[in-house]
C-alpha positions in Angstrom: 0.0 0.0 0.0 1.3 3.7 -1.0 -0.2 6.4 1.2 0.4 10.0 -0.5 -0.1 13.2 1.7 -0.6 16.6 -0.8 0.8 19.7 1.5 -0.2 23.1 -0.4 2.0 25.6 0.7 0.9 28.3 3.9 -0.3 31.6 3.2 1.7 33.5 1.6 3.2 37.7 2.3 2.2 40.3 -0.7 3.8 43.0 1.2 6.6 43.2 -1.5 4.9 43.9 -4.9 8.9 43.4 -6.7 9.2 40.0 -5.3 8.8 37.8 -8.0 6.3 34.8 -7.6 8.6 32.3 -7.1 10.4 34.5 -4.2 7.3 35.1 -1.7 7.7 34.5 1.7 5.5 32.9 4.3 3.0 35.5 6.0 2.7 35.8 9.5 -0.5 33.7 9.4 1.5 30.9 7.2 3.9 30.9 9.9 1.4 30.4 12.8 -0.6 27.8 10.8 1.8 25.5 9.8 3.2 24.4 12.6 -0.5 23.2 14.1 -0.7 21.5 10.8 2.5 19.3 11.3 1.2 18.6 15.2 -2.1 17.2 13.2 -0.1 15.1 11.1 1.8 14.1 14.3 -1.4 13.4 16.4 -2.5 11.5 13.5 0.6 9.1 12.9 1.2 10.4 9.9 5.3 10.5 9.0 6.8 10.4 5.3 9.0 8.6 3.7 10.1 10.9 1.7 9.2 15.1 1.1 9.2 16.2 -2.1 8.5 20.0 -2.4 8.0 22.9 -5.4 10.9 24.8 -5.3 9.0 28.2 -4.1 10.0 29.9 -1.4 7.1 29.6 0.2 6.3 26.1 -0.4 10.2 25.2 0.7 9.7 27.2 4.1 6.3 25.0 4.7 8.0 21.2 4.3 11.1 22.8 6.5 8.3 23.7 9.0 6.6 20.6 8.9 9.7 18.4 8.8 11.0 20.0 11.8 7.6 19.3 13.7 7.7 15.6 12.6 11.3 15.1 13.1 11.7 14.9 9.2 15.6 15.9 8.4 15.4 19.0 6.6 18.4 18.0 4.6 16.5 15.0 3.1 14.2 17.3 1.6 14.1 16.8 -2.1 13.4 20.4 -3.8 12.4 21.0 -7.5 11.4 22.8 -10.0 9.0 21.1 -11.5 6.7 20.9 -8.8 6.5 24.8 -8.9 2.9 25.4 -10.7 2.5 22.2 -11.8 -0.3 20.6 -12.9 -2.5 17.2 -12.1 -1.0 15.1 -15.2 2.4 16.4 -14.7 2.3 15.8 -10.7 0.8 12.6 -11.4 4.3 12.0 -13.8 6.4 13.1 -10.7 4.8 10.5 -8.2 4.7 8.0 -10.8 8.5 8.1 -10.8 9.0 7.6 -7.4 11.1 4.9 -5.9 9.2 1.3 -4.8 10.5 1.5 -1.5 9.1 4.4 -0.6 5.2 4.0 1.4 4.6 7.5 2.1 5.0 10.3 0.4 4.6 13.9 1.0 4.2 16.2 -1.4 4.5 20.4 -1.3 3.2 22.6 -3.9 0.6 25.1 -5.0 -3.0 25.3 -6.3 -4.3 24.5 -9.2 -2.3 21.7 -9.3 -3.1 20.4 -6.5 -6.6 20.6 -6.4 -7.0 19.0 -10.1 -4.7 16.0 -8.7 -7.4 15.7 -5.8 -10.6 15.6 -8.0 -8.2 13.1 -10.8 -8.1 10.8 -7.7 -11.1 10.6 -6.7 -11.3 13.1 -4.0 -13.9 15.4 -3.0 -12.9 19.5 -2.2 -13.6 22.7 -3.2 -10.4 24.3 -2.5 -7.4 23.0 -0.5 -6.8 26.1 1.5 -3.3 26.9 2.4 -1.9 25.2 4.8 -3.7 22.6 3.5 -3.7 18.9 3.5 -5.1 15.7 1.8 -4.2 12.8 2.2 -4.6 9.5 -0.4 -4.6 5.5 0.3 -3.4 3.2 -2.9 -4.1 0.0 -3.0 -0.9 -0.9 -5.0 2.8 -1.6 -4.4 4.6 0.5 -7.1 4.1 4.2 -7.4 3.5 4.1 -11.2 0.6 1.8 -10.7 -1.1 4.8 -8.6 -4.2 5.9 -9.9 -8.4 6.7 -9.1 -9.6 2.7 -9.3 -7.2 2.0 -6.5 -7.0 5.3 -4.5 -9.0 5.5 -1.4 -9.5 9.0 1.0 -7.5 9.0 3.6 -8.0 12.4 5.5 -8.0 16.2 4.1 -7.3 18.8 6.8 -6.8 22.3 7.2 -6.0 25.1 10.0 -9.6 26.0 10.4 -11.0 22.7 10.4 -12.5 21.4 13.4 -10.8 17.9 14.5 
């Protein structure tokens, strides 16, 4: 079984409009919700395998955060690129790629990606909100046979949810 846990990144600072996109920060609500979100995970049982993250500044800040709150080594932290703005079917790619021995997987990015990913799987949500999280159950033993006829909910969570 593969369990897969989609992180988007926490809310964001637009208090420097010459920042590029791919430079924002972490607000100061991103930086007060993210840490209850990796004490959920925690409560929950819930440690990775593996963190893969977009690239983004404040997607990289997030899986630091929550890799420090689940004892995660921050240096095992695989950053990249392509994960920044991705989409569903190129997400999808990614995880399919990932190796065997890996059970769960955490993954960091940004909307719409991530939402389109959730409703390809079979998941049911609006919007994942920032700091958000939703997690996915495979019935299947190699990442590249992950897809919606073998994925089951797991959890979805999120800093104003009530648990």
């Amino acid at each position: 079984m593969k369990k897969l846990v989609l992180i988007r990144h926490a809310k964001s600072a637009w208090d420097n409009p010459y920042l590029s996109d791919h430079q924002r920060p972490l607000a100061e609500r991103g930086l007060r919700d993210i840490p209850r979100m990796g004490q959920r995970l925690k409560k929950r049982g819930v440690y990775p395998d593996m963190m893969l993250s977009s690239d983004a500044e404040r997607a990289k800040i997030t899986a630091q955060i929550i890799a420090e709150q689940l004892d995660f080594p921050k240096e095992s932290i695989h950053f990249t690129r392509e994960l920044y703005h991705a989409d569903a079917s190129e997400i999808l790619e990614y995880l399919r790629n990932i190796p065997v021995a890996i059970g769960v997987l955490f993954i960091f990015g940004h909307n719409p990606g991530l939402n389109d990913l959730i409703w390809e799987l079979g998941g049911q949500i609006d919007n994942l909100p920032t700091s958000g999280q939703y997690g996915f159950t495979f019935q299947a033993t190699n990442w590249r046979d992950i897809e919606r006829a073998n994925a089951t909910i797991w959890f979805d969570d999120y800093p104003k949810k009530d648990i």
